[in-house]
DOMAR-896203 format. One record per residue (C-alpha): y, z, x. Coordinates in steps of 0.25 Angstrom, whole numbers. Each point is the difference from the previous one (the first is absolute). Last residue first. Example, Ala and Ser with C-alpha at 12.3 -4.5 7.8 and 13.67 -1.06 7.14 Angstrom:
+-------+-------+-------+
:    c2 :    c3 :    c1 :
+-------+-------+-------+
:    -4 :    29 :    55 :
:   -14 :     2 :    -6 :
+-------+-------+-------+
This chain:
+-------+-------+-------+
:    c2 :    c3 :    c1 :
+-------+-------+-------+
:   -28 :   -22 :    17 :
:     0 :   -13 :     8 :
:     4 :    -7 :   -14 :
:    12 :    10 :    -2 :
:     4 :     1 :    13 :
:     2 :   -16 :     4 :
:     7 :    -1 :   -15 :
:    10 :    12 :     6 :
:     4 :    -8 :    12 :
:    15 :    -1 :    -1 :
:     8 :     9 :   -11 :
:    -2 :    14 :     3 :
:    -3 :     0 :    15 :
:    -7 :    12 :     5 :
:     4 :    14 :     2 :
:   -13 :     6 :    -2 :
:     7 :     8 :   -14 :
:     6 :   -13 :    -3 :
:   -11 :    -9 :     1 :
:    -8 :     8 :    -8 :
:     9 :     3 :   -12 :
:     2 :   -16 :     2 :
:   -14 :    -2 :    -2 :
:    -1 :     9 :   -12 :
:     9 :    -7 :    -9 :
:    -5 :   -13 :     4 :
:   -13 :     6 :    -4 :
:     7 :     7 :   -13 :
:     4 :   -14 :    -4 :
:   -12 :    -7 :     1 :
:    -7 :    11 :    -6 :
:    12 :    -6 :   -11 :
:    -6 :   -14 :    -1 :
:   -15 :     3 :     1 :
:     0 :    13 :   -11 :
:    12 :    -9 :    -8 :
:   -10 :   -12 :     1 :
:   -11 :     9 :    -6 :
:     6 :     5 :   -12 :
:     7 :   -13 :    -4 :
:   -12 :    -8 :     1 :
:    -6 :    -8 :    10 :
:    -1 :     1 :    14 :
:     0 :    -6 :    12 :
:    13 :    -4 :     1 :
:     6 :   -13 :     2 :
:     8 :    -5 :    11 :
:    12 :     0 :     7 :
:    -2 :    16 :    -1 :
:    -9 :     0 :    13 :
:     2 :    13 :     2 :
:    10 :     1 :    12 :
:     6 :   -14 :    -2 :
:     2 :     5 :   -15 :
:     6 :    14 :     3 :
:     8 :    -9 :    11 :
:     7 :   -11 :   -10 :
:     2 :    11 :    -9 :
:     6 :    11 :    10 :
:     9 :   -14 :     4 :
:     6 :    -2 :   -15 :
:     2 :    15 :    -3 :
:     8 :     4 :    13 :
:     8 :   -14 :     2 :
:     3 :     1 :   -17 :
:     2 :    13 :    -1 :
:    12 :    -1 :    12 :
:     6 :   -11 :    -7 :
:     1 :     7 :   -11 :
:     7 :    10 :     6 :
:     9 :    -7 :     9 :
:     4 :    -8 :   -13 :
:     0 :    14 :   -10 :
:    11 :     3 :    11 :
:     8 :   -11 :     0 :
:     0 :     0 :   -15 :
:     5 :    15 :    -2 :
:    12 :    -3 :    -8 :
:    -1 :   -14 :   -11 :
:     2 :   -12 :     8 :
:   -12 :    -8 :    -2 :
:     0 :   -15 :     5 :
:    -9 :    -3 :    -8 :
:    -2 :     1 :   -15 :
:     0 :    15 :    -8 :
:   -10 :    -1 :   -11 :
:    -7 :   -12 :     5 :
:    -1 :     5 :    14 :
:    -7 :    13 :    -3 :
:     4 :     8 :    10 :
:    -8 :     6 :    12 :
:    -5 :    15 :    -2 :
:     4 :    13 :     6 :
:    -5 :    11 :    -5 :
:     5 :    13 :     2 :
:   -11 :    10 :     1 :
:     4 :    17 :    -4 :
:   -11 :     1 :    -6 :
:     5 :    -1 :   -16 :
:     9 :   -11 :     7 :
:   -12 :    -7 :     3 :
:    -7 :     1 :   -14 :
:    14 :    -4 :    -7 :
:     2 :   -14 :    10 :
:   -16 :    -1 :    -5 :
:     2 :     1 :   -16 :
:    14 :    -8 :     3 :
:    -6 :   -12 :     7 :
:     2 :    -7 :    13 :
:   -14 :     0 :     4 :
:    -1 :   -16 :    -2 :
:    13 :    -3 :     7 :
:    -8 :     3 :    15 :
:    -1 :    15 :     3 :
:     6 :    10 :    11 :
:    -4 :    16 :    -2 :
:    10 :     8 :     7 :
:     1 :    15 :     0 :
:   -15 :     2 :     4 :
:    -2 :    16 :     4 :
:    -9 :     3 :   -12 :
:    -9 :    -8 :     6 :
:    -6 :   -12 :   -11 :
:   -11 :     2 :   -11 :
:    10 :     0 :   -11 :
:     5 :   -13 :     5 :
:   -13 :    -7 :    -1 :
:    -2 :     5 :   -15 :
:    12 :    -5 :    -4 :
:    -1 :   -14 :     8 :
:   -10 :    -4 :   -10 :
:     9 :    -5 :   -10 :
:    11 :    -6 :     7 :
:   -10 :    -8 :     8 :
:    -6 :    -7 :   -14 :
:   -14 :    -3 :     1 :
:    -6 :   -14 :    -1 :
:    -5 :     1 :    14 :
:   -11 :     8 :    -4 :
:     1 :    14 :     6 :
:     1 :     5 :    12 :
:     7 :    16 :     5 :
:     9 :     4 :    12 :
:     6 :    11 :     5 :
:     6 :     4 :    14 :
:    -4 :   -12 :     9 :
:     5 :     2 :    12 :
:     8 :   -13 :     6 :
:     5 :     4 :    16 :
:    13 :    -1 :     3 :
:     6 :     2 :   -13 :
:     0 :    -4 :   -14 :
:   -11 :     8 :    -5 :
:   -11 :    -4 :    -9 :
:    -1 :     1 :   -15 :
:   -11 :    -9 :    -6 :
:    -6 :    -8 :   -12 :
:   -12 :    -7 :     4 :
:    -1 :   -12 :   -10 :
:   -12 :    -7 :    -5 :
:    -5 :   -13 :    -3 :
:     4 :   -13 :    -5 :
:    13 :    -7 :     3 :
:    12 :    -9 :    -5 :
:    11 :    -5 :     9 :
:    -3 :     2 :    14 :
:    12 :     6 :     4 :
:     9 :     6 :   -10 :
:   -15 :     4 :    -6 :
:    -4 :    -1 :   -15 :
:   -11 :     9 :    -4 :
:   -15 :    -1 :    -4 :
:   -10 :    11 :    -2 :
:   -11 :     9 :     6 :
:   -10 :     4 :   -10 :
:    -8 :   -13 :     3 :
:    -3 :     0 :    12 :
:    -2 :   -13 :     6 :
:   -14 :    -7 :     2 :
:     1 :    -6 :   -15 :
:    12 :   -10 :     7 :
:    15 :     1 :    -6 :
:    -1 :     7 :   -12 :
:     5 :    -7 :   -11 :
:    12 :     6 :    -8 :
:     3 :   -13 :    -6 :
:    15 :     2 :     6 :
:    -6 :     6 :    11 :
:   -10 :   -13 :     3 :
:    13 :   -10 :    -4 :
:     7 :     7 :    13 :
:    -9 :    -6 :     9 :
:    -7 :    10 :    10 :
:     4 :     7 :    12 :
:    -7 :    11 :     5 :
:     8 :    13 :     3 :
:   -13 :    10 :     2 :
:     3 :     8 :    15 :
:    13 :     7 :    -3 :
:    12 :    -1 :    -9 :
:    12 :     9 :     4 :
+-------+-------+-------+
C-alpha cells in the first residue's frame, strides 16, 4: 500500500532521474502505480486484517521503488502465530514467500497472474481465491482510504528522510493501533469516530 508522497510527475523526469521539485525527499524514490501511473515518494508496506474491523498487524515504509515480495519477509515473521491465512495481490506470489508461510503453517493466497494463466481461470480453487481476493481488496482498500482520512495521508509528510518518516508514518500506525485497543476495552465503536478521538486526545 503507498501512502501520503504519490506525486505525479512526467515520465521523461524518471527516465532522466530528475527529482521532482528540491522541496521533496530525496531518499524516497519513484514507482509505477496501476492507478496513477508513475509516482514519487514512499511506500508503507502493511498486513491488516481482513475482517470486521482492519488491525494493522505489521507494517514497514520504504521508498516507493521497493519491491513488495521482498519486504514481505520480514512483515510476516512478525505476525501471530495464530494467522492461517495471509491474502496478497499477484506481487506477493513468490516461491521464497509461499516457502516462509508454509514454514509457519501460513497459506498464502495470492490472485493470478493474468498473463501467465489468462481469464477466465478454471484451474481448482478459483472461486475461492475470488471471494478471497475480494475480501483483501474491500479490507485493504477502505483501511487505506480511512488511515489517510485519520492522519491526513492525502497529503505530504512532514518529514524528511527515511529515518524520520518511518518514526511519523508507523507512530501513526501504533496510535491507530492504540486507539482501537482503547475503544475496544471501553466498548467503543471500532470503525466510526476514531479521527474525532485521536485529535481530542
Amino acid at each position: 500500500m503507498t501512502l501520503f508522497l504519490s506525486f505525479l510527475f512526467p515520465k521523461k523526469d524518471r527516465e532522466a532521474g530528475k527529482v521532482p521539485h528540491t522541496s521533496i525527499d530525496t531518499e524516497a524514490h519513484w514507482t509505477k502505480s496501476g492507478w496513477h501511473g508513475w509516482v514519487y515518494g514512499w511506500k508503507l508496506h502493511l498486513v491488516a486484517t481482513a475482517a470486521a474491523v482492519w488491525i494493522p498487524l505489521a507494517a514497514i515504509l520504504t521508498p516507493a521503488n521497493a519491491a513488495d515480495n521482498e519486504e514481505a519477509p520480514a512483515l510476516i515473521r512478525e505476525l501471530p502465530a495464530e494467522l492461517r491465512f495471509l491474502l496478497g495481490d499477484v506481487h506477493y506470489r513468490d516461491q521464497t514467500l509461499a516457502s516462509l508461510c508454509e514454514e509457519r503453517g501460513i497459506i498464502l493466497v495470492t490472485s493470478s497472474n493474468t498473463s501467465a494463466h489468462p481469464y477466465p481461470h478454471s484451474d481448482p480453487g478459483v472461486e475461492v481465491r475470488r471471494v478471497l481476493h475480494k475480501t483483501r481488496s474491500l479490507a485493504i482498500d477502505n483501511f487505506n482510504e480511512q488511515f489517510k482520512g485519520i492522519f491526513d495521508g492525502h497529503a505530504s509528510v512532514p518529514t524528511r528522510g527515511l529515518c524520520a518518516t518511518s518514526r511519523f508514518v508507523l507512530g501513526a500506525i501504533l496510535v491507530y493501533q492504540l486507539t482501537l485497543l482503547y475503544q475496544y476495552l471501553t466498548d467503543g465503536d471500532l470503525r466510526v469516530g476514531l479521527k474525532s478521538f485521536i485529535k481530542a486526545a
